[in-house]
Jmol script that loads the backbone (N, CA, C; Angstrom):
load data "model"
ATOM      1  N   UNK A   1       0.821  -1.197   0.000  1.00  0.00           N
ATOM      2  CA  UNK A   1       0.000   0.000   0.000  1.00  0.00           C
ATOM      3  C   UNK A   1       0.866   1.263   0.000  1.00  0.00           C
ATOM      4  N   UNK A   2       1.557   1.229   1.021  1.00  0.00           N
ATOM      5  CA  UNK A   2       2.986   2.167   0.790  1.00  0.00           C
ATOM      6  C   UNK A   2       3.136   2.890  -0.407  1.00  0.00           C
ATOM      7  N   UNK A   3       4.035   1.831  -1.357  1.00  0.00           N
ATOM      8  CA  UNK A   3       4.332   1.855  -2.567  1.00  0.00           C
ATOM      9  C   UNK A   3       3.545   2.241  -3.786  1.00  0.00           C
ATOM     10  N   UNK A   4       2.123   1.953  -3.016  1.00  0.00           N
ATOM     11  CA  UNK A   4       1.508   2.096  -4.557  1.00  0.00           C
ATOM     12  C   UNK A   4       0.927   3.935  -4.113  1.00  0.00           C
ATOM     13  N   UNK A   5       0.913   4.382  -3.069  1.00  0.00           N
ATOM     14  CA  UNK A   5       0.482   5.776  -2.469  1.00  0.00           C
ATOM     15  C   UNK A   5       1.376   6.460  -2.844  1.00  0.00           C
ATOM     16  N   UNK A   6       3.063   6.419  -2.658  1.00  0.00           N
ATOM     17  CA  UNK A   6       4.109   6.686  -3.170  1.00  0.00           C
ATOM     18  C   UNK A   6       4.226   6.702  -4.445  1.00  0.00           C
ATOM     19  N   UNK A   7       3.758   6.140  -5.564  1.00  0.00           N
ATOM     20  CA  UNK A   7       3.780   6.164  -6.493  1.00  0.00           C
ATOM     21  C   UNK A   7       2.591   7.034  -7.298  1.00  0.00           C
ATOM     22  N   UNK A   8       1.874   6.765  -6.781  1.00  0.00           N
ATOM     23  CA  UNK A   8       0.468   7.878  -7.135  1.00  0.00           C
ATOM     24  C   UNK A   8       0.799   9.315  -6.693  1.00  0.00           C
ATOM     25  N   UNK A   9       1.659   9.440  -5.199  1.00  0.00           N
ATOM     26  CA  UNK A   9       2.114  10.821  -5.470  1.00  0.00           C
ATOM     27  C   UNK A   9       3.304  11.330  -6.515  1.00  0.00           C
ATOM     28  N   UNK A  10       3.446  10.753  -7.073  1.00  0.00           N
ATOM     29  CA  UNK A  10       4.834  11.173  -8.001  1.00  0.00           C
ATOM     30  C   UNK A  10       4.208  11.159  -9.308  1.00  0.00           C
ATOM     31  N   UNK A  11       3.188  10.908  -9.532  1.00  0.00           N
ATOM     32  CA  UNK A  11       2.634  10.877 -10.894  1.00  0.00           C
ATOM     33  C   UNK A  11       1.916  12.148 -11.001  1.00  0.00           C
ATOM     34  N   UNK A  12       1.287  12.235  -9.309  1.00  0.00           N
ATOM     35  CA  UNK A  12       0.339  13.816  -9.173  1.00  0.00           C
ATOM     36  C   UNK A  12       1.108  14.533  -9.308  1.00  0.00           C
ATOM     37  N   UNK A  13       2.415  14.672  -8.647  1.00  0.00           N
ATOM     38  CA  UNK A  13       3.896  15.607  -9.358  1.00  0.00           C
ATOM     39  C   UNK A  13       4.371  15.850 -10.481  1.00  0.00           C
ATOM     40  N   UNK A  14       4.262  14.570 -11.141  1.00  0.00           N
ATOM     41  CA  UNK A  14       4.703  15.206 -12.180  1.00  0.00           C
ATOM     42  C   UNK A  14       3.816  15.650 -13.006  1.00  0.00           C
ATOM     43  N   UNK A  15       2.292  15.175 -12.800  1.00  0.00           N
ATOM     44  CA  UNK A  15       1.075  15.789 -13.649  1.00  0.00           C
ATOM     45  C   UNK A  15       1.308  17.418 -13.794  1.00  0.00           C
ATOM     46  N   UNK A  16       1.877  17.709 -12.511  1.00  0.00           N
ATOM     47  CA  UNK A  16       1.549  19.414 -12.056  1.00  0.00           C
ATOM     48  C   UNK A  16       2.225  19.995 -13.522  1.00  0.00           C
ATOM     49  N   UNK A  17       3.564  19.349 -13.810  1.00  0.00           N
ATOM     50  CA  UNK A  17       4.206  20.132 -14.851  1.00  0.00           C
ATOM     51  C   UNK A  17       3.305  20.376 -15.973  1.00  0.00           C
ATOM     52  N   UNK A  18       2.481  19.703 -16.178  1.00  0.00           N
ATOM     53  CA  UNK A  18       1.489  20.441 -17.398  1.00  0.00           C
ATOM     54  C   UNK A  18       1.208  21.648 -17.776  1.00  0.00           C
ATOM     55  N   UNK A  19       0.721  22.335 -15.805  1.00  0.00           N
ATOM     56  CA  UNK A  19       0.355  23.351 -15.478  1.00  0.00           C
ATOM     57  C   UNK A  19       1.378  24.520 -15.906  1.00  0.00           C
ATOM     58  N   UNK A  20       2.294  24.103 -15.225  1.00  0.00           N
ATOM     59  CA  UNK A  20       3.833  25.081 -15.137  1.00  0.00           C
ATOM     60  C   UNK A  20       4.973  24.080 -15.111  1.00  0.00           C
ATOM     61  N   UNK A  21       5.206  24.158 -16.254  1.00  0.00           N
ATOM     62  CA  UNK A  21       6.945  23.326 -16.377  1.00  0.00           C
ATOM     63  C   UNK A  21       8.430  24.033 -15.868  1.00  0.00           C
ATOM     64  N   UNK A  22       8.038  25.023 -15.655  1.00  0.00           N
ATOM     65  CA  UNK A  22       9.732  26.215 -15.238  1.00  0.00           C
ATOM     66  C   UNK A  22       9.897  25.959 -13.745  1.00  0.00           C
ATOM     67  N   UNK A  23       9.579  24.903 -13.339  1.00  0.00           N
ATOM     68  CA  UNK A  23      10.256  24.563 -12.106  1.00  0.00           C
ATOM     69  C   UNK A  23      11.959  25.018 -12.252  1.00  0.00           C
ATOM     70  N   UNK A  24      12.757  25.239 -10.758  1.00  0.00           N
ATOM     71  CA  UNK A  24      14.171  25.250 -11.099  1.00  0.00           C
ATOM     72  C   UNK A  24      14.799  24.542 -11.989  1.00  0.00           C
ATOM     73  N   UNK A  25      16.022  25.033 -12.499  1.00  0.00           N
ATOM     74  CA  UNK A  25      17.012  24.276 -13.139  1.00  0.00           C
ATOM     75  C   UNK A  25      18.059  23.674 -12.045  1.00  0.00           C
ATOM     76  N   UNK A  26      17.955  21.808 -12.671  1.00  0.00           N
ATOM     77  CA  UNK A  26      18.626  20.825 -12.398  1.00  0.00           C
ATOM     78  C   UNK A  26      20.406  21.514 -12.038  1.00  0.00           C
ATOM     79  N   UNK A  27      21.254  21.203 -11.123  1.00  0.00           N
ATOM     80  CA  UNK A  27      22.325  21.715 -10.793  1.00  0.00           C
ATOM     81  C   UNK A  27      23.115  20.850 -11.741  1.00  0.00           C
ATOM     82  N   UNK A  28      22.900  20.392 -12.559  1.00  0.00           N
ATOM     83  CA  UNK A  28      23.544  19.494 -13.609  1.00  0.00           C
ATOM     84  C   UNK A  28      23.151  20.136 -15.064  1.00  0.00           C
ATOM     85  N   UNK A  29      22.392  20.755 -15.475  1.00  0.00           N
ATOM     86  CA  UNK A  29      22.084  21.522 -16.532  1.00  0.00           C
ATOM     87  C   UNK A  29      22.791  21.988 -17.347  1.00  0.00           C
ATOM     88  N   UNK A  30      23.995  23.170 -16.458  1.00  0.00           N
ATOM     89  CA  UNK A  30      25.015  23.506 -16.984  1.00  0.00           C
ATOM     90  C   UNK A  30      26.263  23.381 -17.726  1.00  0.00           C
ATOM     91  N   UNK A  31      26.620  22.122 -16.903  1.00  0.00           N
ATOM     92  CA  UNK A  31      27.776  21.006 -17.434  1.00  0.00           C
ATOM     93  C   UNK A  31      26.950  20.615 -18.278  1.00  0.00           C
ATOM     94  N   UNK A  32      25.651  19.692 -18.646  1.00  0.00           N
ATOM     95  CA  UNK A  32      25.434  19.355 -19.974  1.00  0.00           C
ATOM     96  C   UNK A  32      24.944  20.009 -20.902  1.00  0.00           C
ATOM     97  N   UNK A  33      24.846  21.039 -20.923  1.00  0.00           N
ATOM     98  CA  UNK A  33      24.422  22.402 -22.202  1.00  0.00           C
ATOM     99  C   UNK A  33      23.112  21.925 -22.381  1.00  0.00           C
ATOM    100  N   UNK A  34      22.178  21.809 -21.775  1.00  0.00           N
ATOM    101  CA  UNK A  34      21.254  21.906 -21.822  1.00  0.00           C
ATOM    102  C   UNK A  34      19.978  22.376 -20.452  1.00  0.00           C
ATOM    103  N   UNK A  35      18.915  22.598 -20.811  1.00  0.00           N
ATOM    104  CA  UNK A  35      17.901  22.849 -19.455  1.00  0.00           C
ATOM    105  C   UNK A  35      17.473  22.229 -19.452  1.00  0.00           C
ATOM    106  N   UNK A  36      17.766  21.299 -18.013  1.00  0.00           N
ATOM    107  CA  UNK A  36      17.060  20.212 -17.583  1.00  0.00           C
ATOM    108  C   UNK A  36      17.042  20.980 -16.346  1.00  0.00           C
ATOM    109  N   UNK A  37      15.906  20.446 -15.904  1.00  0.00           N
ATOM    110  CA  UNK A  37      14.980  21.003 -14.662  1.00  0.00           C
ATOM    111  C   UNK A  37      14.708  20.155 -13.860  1.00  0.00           C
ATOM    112  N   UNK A  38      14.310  20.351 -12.489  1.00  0.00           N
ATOM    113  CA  UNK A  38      14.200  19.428 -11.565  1.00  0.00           C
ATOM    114  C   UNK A  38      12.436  20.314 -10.765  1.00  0.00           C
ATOM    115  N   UNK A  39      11.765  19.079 -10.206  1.00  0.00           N
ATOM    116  CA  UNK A  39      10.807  19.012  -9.046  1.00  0.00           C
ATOM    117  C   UNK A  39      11.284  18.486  -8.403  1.00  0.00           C
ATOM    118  N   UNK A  40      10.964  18.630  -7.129  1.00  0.00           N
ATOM    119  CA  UNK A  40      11.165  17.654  -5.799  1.00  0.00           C
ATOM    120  C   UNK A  40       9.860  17.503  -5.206  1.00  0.00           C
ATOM    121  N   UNK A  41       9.813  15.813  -5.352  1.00  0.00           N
ATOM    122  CA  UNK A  41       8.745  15.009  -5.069  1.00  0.00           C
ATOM    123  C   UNK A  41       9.550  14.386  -3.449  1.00  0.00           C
ATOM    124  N   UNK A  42       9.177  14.423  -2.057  1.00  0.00           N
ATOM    125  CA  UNK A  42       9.688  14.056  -1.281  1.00  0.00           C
ATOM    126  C   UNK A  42      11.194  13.874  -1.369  1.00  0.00           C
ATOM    127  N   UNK A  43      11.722  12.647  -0.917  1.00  0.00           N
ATOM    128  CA  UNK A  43      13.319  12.643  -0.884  1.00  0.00           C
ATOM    129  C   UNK A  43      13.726  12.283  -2.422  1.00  0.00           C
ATOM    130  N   UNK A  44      13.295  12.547  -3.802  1.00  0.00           N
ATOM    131  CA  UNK A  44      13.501  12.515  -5.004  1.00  0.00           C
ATOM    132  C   UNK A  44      13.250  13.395  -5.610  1.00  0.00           C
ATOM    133  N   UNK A  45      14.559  13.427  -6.737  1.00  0.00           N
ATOM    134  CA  UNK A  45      14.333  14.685  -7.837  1.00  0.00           C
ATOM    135  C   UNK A  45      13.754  14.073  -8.820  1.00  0.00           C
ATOM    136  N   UNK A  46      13.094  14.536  -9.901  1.00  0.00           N
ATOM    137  CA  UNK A  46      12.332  14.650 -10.984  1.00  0.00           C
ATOM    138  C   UNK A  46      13.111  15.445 -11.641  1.00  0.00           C
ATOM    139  N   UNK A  47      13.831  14.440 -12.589  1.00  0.00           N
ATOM    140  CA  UNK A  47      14.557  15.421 -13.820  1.00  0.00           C
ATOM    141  C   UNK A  47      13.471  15.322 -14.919  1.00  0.00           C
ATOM    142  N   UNK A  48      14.144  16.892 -15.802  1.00  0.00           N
ATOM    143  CA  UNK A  48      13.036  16.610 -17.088  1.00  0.00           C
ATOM    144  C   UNK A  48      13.214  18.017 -18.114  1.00  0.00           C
ATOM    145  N   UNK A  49      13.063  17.970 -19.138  1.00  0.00           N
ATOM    146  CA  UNK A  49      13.363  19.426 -20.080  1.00  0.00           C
ATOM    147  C   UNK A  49      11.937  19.097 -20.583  1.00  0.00           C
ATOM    148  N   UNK A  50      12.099  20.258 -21.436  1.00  0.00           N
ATOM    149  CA  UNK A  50      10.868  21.047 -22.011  1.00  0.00           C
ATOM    150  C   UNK A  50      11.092  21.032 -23.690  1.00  0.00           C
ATOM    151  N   UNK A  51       9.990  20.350 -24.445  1.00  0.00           N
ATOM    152  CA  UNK A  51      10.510  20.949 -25.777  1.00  0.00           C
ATOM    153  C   UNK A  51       9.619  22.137 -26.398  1.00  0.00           C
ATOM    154  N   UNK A  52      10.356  23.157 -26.292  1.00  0.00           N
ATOM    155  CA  UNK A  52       9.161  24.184 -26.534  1.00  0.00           C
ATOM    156  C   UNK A  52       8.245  24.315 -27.852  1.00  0.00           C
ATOM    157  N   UNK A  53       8.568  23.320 -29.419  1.00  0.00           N
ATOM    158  CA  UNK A  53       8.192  23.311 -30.196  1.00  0.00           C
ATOM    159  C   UNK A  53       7.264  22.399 -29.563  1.00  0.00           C
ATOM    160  N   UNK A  54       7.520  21.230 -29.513  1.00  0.00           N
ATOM    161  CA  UNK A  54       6.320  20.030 -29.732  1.00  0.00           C
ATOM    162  C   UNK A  54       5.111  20.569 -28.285  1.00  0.00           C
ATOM    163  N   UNK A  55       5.879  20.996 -27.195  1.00  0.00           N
ATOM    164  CA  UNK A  55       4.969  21.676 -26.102  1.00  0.00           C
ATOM    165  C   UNK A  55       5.207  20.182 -25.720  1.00  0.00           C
ATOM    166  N   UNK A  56       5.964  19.648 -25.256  1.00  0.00           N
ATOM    167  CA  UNK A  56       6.512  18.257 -24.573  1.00  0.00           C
ATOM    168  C   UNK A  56       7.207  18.274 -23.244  1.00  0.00           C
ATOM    169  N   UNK A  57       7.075  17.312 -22.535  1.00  0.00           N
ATOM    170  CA  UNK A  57       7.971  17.449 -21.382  1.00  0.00           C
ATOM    171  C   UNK A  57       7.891  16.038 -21.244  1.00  0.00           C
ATOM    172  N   UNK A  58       9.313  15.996 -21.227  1.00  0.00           N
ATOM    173  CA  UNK A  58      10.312  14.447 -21.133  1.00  0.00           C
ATOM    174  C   UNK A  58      10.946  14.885 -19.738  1.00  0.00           C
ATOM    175  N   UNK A  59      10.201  13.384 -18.965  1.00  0.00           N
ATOM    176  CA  UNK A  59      11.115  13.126 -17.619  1.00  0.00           C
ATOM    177  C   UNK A  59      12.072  12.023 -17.803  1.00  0.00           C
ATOM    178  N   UNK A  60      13.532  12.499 -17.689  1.00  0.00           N
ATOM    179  CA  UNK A  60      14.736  11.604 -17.909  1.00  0.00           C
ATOM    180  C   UNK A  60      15.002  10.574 -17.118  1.00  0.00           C
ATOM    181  N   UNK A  61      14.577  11.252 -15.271  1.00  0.00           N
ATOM    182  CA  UNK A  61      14.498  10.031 -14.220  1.00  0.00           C
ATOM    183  C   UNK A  61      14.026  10.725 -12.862  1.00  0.00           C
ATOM    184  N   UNK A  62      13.651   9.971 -12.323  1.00  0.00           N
ATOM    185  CA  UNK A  62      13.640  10.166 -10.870  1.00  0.00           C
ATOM    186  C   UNK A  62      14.469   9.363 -10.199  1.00  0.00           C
ATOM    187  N   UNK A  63      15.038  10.611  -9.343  1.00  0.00           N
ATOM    188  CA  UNK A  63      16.530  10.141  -8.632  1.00  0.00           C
ATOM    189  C   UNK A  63      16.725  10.533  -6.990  1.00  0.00           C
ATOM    190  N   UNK A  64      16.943   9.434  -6.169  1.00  0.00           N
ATOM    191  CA  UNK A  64      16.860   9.676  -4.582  1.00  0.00           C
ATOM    192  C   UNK A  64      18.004  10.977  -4.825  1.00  0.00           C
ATOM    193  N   UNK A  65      17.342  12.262  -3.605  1.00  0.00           N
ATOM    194  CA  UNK A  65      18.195  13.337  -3.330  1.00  0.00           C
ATOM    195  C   UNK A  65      19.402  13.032  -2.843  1.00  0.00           C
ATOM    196  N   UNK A  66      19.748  11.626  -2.390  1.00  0.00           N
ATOM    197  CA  UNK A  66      20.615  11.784  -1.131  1.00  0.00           C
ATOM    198  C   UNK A  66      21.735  11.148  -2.177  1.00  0.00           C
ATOM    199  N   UNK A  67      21.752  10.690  -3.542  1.00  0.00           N
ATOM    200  CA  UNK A  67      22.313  10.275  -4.486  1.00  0.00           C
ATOM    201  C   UNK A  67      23.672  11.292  -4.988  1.00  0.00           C
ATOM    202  N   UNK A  68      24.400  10.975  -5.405  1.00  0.00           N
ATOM    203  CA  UNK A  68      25.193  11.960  -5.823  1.00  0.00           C
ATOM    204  C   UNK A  68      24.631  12.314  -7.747  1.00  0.00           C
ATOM    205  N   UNK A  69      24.994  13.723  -7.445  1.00  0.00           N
ATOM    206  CA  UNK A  69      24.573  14.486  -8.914  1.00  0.00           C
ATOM    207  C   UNK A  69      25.049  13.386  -9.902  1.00  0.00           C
ATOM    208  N   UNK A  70      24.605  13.804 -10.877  1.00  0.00           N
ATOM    209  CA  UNK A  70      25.451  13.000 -12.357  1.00  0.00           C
ATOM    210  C   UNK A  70      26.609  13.390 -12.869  1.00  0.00           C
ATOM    211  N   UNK A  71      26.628  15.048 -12.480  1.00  0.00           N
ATOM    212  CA  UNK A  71      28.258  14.857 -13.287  1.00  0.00           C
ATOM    213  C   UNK A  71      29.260  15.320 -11.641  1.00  0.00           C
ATOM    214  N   UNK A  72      29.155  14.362 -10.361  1.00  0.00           N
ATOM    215  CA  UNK A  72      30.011  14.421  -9.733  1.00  0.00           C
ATOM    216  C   UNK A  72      30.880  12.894  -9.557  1.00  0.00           C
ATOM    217  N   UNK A  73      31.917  12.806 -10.101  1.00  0.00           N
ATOM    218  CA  UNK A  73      33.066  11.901  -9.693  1.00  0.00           C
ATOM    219  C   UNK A  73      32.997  11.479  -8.190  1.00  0.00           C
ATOM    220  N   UNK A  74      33.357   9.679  -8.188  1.00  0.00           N
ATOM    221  CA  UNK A  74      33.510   9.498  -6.430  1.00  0.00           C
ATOM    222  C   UNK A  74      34.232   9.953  -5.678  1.00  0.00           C
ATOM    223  N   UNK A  75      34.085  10.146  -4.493  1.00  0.00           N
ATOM    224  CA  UNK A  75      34.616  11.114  -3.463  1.00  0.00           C
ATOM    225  C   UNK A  75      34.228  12.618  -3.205  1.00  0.00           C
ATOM    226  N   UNK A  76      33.016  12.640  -3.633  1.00  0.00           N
ATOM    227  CA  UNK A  76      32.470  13.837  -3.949  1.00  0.00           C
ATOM    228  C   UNK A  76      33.070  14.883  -4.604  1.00  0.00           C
ATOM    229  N   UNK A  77      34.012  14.654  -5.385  1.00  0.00           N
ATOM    230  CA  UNK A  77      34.475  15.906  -6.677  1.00  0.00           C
ATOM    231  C   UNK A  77      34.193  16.124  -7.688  1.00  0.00           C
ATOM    232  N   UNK A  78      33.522  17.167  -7.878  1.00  0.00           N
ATOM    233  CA  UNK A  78      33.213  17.183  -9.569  1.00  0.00           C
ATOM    234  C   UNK A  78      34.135  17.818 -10.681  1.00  0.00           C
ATOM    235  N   UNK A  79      33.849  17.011 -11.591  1.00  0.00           N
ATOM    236  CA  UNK A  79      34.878  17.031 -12.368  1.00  0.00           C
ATOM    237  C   UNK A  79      34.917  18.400 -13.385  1.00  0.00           C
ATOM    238  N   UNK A  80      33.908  19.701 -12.717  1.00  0.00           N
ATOM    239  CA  UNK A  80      34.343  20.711 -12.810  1.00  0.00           C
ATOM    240  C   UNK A  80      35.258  21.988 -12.575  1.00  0.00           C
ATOM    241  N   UNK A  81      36.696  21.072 -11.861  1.00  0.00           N
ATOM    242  CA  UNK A  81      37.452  21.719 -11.220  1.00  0.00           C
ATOM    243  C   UNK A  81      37.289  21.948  -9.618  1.00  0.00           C
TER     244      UNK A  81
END
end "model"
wireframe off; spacefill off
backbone 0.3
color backbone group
């Protein structure tokens, strides 16, 4: 039951983007030249960009917060200097 309540809230989350997609930009955005954006659904991010032609929104993943970013190297360094 958990799981399936948990999961129904993350769908109502991400429904919202319909409404308004300009949630913040993802702290990973930058390094990949692109805008990818994040929600936060409890202890998970909701990645996802916008295609402003088609009026689309692609979610790439949902990812526990406590995870390390994507473009940080182990030991917590990123490999942005």
């Amino acid at each position: 039951m958990n799981a399936a309540r948990w999961l129904e809230g993350l769908m109502q989350t991400i429904s919202k983007l319909e409404g308004f997609a300009g949630y913040g930009p993802a702290p990973e955005s930058e390094m990949l030249g692109c805008e990818l954006r994040q929600i936060v659904f409890k202890s998970h991010r909701i990645l996802y960009t916008v295609d402003a032609n088609s009026r689309k929104i692609l979610v790439h993943y949902v990812r526990h917060g406590a995870r390390r970013g994507i473009t940080e190297l182990p030991g917590g360094l990123s490999d942005q200097g």
